[in-house]
LONURO-204138 format. One record per residue (C-alpha): residue in one letter; x, y, z; chain. Coordinates in Angstrom, 2 decimals, padded with zeros to 5 digits. Each point is the difference from the previous one (the first is absolute). Layout:
BEGIN
{"A",{X,Y,Z},"A"}
...
//
This chain:
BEGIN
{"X",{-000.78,-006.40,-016.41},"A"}
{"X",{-001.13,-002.67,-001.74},"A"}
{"X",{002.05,-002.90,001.47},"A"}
{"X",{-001.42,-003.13,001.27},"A"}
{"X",{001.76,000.25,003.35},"A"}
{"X",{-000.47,002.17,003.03},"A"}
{"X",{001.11,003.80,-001.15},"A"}
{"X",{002.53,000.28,003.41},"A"}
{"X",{001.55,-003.13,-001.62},"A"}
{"X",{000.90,001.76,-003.47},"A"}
{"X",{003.47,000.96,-000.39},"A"}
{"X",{000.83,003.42,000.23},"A"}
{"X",{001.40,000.62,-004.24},"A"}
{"X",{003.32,-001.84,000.58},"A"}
{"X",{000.06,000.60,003.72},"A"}
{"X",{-001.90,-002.22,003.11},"A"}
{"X",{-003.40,-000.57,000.39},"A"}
{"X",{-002.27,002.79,002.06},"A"}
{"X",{000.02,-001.96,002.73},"A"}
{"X",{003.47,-000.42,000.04},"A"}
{"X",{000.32,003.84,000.78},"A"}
{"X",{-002.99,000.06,002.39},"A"}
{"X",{001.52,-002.67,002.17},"A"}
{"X",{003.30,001.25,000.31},"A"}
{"X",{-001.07,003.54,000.63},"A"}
{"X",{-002.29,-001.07,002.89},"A"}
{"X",{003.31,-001.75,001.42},"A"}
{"X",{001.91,003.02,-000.65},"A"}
{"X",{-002.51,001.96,001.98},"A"}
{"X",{-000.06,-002.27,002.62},"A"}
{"X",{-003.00,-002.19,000.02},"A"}
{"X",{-000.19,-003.16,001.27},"A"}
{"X",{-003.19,-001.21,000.06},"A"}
{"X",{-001.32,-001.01,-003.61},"A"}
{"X",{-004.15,-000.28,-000.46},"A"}
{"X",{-000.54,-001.36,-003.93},"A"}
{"X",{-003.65,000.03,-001.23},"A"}
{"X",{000.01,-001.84,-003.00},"A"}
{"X",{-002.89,-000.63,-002.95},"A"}
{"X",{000.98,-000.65,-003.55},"A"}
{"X",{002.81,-002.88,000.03},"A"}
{"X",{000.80,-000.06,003.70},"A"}
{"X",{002.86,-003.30,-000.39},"A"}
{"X",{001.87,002.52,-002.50},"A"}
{"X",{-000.15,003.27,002.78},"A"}
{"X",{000.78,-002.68,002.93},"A"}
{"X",{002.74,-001.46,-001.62},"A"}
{"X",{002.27,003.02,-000.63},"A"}
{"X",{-000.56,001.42,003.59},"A"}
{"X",{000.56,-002.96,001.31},"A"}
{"X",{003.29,000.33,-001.63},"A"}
{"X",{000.66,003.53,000.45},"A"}
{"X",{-001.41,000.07,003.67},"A"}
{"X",{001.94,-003.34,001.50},"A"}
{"X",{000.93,001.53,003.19},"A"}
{"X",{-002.93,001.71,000.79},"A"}
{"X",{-003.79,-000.06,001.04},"A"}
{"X",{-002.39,-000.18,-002.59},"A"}
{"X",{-003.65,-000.54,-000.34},"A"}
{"X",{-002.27,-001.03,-002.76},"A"}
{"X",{-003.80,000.46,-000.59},"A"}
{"X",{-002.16,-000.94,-003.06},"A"}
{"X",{-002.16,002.42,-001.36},"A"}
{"X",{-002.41,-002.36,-001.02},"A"}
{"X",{-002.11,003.29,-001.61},"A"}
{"X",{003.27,000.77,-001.75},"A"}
{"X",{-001.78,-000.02,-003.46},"A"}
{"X",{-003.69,001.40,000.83},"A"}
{"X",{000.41,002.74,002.78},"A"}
{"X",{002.11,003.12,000.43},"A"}
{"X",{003.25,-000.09,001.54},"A"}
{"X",{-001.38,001.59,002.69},"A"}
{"X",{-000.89,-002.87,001.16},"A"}
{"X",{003.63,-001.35,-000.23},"A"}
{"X",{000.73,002.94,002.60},"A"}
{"X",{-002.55,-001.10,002.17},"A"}
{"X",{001.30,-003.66,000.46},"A"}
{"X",{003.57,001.58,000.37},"A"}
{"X",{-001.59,001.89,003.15},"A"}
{"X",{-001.89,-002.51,001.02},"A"}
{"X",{003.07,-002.16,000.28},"A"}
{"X",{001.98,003.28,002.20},"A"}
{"X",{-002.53,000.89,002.69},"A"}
{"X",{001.53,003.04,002.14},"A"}
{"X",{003.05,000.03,-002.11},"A"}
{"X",{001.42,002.70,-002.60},"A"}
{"X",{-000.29,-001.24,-003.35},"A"}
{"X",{001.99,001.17,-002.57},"A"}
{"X",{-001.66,-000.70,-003.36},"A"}
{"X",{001.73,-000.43,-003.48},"A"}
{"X",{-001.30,-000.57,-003.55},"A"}
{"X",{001.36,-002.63,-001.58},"A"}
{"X",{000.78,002.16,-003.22},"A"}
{"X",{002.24,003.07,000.90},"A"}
{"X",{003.38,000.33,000.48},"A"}
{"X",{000.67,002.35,002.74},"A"}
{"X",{003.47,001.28,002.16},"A"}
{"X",{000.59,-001.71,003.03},"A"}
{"X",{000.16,002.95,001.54},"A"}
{"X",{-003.98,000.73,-000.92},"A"}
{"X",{-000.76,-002.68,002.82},"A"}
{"X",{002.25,001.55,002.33},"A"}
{"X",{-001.74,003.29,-000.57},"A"}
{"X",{-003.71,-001.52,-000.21},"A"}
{"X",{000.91,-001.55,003.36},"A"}
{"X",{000.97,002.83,002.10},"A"}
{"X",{-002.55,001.90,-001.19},"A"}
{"X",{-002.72,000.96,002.84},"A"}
{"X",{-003.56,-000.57,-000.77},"A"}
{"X",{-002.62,-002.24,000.05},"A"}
{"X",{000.10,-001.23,-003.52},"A"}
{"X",{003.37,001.33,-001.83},"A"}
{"X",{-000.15,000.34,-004.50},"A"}
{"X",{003.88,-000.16,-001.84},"A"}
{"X",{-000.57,002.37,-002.64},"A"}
{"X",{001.71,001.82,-002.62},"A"}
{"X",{-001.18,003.59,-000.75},"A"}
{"X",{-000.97,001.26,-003.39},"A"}
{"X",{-000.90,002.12,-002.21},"A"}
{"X",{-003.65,-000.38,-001.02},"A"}
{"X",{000.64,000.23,-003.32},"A"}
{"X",{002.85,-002.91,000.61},"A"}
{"X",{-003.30,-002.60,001.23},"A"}
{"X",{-001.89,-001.29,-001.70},"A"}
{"X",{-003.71,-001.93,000.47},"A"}
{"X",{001.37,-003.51,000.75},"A"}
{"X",{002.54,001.36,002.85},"A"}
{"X",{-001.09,-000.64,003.74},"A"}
{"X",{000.06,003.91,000.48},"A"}
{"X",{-000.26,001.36,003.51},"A"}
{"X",{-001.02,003.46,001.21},"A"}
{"X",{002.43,001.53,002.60},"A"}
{"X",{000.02,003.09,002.06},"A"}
{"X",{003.55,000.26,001.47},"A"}
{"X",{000.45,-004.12,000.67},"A"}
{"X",{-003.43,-000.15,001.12},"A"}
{"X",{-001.90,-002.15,-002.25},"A"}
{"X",{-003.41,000.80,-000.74},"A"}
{"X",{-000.96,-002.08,-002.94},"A"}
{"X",{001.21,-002.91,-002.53},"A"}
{"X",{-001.37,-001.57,-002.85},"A"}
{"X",{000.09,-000.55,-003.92},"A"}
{"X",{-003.39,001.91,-000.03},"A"}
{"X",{001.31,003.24,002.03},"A"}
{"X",{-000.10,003.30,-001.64},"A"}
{"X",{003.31,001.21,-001.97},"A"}
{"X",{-000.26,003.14,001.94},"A"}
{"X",{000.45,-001.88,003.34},"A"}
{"X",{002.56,-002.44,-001.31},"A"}
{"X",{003.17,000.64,001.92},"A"}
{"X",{001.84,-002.96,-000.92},"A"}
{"X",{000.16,-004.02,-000.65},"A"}
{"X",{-000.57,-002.79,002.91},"A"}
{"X",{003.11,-001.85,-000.41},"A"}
{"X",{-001.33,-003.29,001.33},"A"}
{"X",{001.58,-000.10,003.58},"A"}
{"X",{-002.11,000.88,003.01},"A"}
{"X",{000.19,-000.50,003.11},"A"}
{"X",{-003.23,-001.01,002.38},"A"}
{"X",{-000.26,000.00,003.58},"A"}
{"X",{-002.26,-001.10,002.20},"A"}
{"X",{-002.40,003.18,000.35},"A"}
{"X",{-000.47,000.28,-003.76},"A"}
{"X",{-000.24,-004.28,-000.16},"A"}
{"X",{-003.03,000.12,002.46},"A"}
{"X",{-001.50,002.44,-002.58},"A"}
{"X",{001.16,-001.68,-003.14},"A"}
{"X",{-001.68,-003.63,001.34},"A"}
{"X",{-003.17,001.35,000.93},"A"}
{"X",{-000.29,002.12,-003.14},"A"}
{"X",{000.74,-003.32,-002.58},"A"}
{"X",{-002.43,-001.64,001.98},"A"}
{"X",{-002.80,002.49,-000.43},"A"}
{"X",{001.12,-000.07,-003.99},"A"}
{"X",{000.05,-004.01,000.04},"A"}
{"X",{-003.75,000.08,001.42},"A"}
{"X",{-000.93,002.58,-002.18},"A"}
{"X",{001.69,-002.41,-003.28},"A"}
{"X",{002.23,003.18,-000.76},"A"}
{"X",{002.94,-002.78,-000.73},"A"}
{"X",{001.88,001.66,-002.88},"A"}
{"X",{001.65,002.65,001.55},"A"}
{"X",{003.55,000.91,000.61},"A"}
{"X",{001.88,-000.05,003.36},"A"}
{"X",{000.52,003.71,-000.50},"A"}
{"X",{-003.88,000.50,000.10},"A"}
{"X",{000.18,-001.23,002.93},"A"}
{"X",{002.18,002.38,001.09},"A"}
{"X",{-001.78,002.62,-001.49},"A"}
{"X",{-002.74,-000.67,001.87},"A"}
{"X",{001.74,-000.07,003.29},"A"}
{"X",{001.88,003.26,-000.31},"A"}
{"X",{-002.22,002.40,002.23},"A"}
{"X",{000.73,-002.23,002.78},"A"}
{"X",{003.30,-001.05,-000.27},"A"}
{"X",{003.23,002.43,000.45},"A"}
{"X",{001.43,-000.72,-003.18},"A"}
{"X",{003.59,001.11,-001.61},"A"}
{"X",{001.73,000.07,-003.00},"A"}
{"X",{003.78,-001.27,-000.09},"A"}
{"X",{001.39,001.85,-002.78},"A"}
{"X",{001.68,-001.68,-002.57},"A"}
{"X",{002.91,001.06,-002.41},"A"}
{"X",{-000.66,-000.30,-003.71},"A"}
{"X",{002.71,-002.54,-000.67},"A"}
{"X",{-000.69,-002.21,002.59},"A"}
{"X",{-003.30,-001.73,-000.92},"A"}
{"X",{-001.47,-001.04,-003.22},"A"}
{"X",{-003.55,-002.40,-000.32},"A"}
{"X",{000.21,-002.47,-002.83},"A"}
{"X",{-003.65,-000.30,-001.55},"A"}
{"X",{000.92,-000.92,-003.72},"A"}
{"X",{003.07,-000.65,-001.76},"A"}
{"X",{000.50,004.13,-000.94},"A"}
{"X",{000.59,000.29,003.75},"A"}
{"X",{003.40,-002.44,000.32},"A"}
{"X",{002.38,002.50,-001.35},"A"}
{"X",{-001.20,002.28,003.06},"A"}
{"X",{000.65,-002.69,002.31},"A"}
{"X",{003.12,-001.00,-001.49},"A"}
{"X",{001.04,003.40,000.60},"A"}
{"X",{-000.76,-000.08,003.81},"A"}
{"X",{002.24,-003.08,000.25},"A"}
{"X",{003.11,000.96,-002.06},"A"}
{"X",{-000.12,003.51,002.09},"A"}
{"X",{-000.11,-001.82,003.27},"A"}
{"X",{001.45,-003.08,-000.42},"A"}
{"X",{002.29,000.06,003.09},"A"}
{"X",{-003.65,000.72,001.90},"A"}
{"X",{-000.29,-003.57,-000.04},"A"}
{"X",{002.82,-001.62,001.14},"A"}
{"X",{000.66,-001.34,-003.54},"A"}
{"X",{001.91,001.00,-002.53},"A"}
{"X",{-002.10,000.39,-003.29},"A"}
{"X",{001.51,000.42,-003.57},"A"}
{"X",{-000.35,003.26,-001.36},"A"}
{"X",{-002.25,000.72,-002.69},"A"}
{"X",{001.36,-000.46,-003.83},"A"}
{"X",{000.49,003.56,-001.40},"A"}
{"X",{-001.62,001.61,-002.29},"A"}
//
C-alpha cells in the first residue's frame, strides 16, 4: 500500500481503519477472547485495540520474524499461544460480514476455509484460490491450477485442535528443513489429506481483501452495503 504504518491501521477511503471493522465484527459475532500477533509497528496495532477492546480479553505476541519469515509462522505462535482451543484466524487486511464468523464458526470440520465462489475466469494468479468439491476442500494456493480454482480464501479460518496438532508438527518439519518463506495457507495445504476440512461459503458482497490501493473502492463497497452489520452507522458513499 505503500504507507509507512501497519496496512490494518490505514483508513478505509473516508471510512475507519481495517481494523476498525475486524474488531467490531468479531464483537458482533460474539467473541470474547482477543489473541493479537503483532510484527511491523506493534505500539501502533496495540494502541487502537487497546482502545477498541477496553472491556475485553486481549492478548499480544511479537512476531519477532515478522520481517524475514512467512506468516505462517505468525499462525504458529497464535496456536501455540491456544493449546486445545478453537482458533478463529483473521487477516489483518479484509473486510468481511460479521456474519462470515458466525458461519466459519458453526461450521463442522477439522480445519474450516470462508470462501467466496467464482468463476475461474473471475481469479486471477495472485488470489488465494481453493479447490472445492461440494464444501469439501481439497486444495488452496496462488500456484493451483485455474481448472481446479473454485473460488477465493477470504482470510477467515477457523482451526481446531485436530488440524492444530497437524499444523505444529508440519511448521516444525518446514522450520528444520529452513523452508521459512511460506504462507500459512501452505500449511494448510499440506495438512488437507488429514484434516476434515470445510468451506463456509461466502456472499459476494460481504468480503473484499485490500492488497493495493485499486482494491479500496471494493472494500468501501462492503462497508456502505452493510453498514448497520457493524453496529455503526457509516456515511454513505458520495454519488456518482
Amino acid at each position: 500500500m505503500g504507507g509507512k504504518k501497519p496496512k490494518t491501521l490505514l483508513d478505509v477511503g473516508d471510512h475507519e481503519p481495517l481494523l476498525h471493522y475486524i474488531l467490531a465484527g468479531l464483537r458482533s459475532a460474539g467473541i470474547e477472547d482477543l489473541l493479537v500477533v503483532t510484527g511491523f509497528e506493534p505500539g501502533p496495532v496495540q494502541d487502537f485495540v487497546n482502545e477498541r477492546w477496553s472491556d475485553g480479553d486481549v492478548t499480544y505476541v511479537f512476531n519477532a520474524r515478522y520481517a524475514s519469515w512467512g506468516n505462517f509462522h505468525t499462525v504458529r505462535m497464535a496456536l501455540e499461544q491456544s493449546p486445545g482451543m478453537n482458533v478463529l484466524c483473521v487477516n489483518s487486511d479484509v473486510i468481511v460480514h460479521p456474519d462470515v464468523y458466525r458461519k466459519v464458526a458453526e461450521t463442522p470440520g477439522d480445519l474450516v476455509l470462508a470462501v467466496q465462489k467464482r468463476q475461474p475466469h473471475r481469479l486471477d494468479q495472485e488470489d488465494m484460490r481453493v479447490h472445492l468439491e461440494g464444501t469439501k476442500v481439497h486444495g488452496i494456493g496462488k500456484s493451483l491450477p485455474m481448472a481446479l480454482s473454485h473460488g477465493e480464501f477470504a482470510g477467515v479460518s477457523l482451526v481446531r485442535p485436530a488440524a492444530a496438532l497437524h499444523y505444529l508438527s508440519t511448521a516444525t518439519n518446514l522450520e528444520w528443513r529452513a523452508a521459512t518463506t511460506l504462507y500459512y495457507e501452505d500449511i494448510y495445504g499440506t495438512i488437507l489429506p488429514r484434516v476434515d476440512a470445510r468451506a463456509a461459503l461466502v456472499p459476494g458482497d460481504q468480503y473484499a481483501e485490500i492488497d493495493t490501493p485499486d482494491d479500496v473502492p471494493g472494500a468501501v463497497e462492503v462497508i456502505t452495503a452493510n453498514a448497520e452489520a457493524w453496529g455503526v452507522q457509516e456515511a454513505a458513499a458520495p454519488s456518482a
